[in-house]
C-alpha positions in Angstrom: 106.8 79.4 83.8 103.4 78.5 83.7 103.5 79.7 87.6 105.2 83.4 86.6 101.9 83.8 84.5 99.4 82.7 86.9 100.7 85.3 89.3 100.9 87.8 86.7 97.5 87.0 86.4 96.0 86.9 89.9 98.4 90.4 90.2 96.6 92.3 87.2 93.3 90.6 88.4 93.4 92.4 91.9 94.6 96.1 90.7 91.4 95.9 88.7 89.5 97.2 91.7 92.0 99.5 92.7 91.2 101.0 89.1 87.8 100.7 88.6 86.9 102.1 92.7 90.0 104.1 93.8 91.2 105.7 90.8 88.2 107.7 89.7 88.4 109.3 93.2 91.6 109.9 93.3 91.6 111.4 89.8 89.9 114.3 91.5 92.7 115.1 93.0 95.2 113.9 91.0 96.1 115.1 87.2 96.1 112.5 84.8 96.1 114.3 81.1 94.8 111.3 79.5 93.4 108.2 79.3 97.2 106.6 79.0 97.8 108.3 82.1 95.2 105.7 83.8 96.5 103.1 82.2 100.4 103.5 83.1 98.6 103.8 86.4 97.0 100.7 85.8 100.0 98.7 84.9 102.0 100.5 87.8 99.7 99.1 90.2 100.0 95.4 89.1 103.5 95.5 88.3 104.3 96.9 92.4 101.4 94.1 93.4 103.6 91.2 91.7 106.5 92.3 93.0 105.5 92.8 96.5 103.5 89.8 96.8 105.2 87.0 95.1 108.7 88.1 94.6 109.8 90.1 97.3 112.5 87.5 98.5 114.1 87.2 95.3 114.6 90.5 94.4 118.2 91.1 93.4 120.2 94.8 93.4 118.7 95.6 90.4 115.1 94.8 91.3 115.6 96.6 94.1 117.1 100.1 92.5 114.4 99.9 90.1 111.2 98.8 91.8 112.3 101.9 94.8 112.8 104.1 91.5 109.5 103.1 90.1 107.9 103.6 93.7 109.2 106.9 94.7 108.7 108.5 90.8 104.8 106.9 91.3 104.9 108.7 94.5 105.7 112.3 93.3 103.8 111.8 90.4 100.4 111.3 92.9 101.1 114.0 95.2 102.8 116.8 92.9 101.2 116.1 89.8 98.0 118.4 89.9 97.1 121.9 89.0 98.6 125.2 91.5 95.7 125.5 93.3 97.0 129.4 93.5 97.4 129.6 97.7 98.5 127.7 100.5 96.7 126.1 103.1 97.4 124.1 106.3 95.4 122.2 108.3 97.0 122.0 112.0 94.7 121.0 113.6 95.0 117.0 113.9 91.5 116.3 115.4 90.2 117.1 112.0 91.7 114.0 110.5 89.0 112.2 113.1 86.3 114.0 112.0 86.3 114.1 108.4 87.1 109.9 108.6 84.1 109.8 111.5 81.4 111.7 109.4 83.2 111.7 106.0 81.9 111.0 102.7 83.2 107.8 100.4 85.9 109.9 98.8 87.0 110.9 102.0 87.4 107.5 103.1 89.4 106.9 100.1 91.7 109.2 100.0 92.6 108.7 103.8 92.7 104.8 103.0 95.2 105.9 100.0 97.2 108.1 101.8 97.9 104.7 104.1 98.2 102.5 101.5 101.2 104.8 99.8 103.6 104.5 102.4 103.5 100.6 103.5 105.9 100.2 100.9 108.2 102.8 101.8 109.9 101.3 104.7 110.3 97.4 103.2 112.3 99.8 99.9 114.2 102.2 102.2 115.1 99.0 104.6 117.3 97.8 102.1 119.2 100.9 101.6 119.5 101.8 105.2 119.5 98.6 106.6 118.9 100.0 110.8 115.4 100.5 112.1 115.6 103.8 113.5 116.8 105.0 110.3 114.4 103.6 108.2 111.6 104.8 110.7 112.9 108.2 110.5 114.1 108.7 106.7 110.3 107.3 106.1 108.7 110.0 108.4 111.2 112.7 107.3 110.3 112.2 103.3 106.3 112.3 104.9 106.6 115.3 106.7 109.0 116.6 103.6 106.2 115.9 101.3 103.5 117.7 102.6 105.7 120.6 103.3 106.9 121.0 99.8 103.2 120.5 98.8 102.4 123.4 100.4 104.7 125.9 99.4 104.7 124.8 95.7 100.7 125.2 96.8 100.2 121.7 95.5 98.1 121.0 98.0 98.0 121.0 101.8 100.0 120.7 104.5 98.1 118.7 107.1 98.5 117.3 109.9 96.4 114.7 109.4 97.9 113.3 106.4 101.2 113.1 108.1 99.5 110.7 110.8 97.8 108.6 107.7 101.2 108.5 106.3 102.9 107.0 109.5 99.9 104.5 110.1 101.0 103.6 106.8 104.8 103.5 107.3 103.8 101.2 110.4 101.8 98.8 109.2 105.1 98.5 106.0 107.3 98.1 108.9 105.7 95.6 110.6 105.2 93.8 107.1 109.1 94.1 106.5 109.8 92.4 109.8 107.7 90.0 109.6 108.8 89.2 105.8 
């Protein structure tokens, strides 16, 4: 018992930076009507960090059907949940994504880091649905490659090349965790 909270603990304890140095940036971008929307945020972030790194073994079906629940609502919330910007844009042109991270600014930095960061866990959730590789691979590249589509014709933000690469750096590096695990 005395175990459970200590991790609880150490989990809470490390999404305090992920709050306090990543979430003002990303509230740019993202829109958060209130300060109870930054702190579901906050308790999101542990809650996935518990699970993933002490847990993950045990989870049973139910841990499963509602950690990939709680994952893919966070995940539409962050990328759909901000103003119509009013027009659509695309960005084609994948050399860009090089440049802005070579001669970016810190939020720049960031939000290629978070765009990562999102999809490690996406293949370790959809593994356990789909169970074969290739299919995980692709249904994870698919919902990327959806997602920035959708974002721009509901002109919620960009399509962009480069975040499509950033999300299947991410979907790597998860995949590579999940075998490993």
């Amino acid at each position: 018992m005395l175990g459970k909270i200590y991790r609880l603990l150490i989990a809470c304890l490390a999404a305090v930076p992920i709050q306090l140095y990543v979430m003002p940036v990303l509230l740019q971008y993202v829109y958060m009507p209130s300060s109870y929307g930054q702190i579901i945020m906050y308790i999101m972030i542990a809650i996935v960090i518990y699970e993933f790194l002490v847990t993950y073994k045990k989870w049973k079906k139910w841990d499963w059907h509602i950690l990939t629940g709680i994952y893919y609502i966070t995940l539409i919330y962050i990328l759909f949940a901000r103003p119509d910007m009013g027009y659509s844009l695309y960005e084609l042109d994948p050399f860009q994504l090089v440049n802005s991270i070579r001669y970016g600014s810190y939020d720049e930095w960031i939000i290629a880091l978070f765009n990562i960061l999102i999809f490690i866990p996406m293949p370790i959730m959809n593994h356990y649905y789909l169970k074969k590789d290739l299919k995980v691979l692709f249904s994870c590249v698919s919902i990327g490659f959806l997602i920035e589509l959708i974002q721009a014709i509901s002109r919620r933000g960009v399509f962009d090349i480069g975040d499509i690469i950033l999300y299947g750096v991410g979907i790597l590096i998860g995949y590579i965790i999940e075998k490993r695990l």
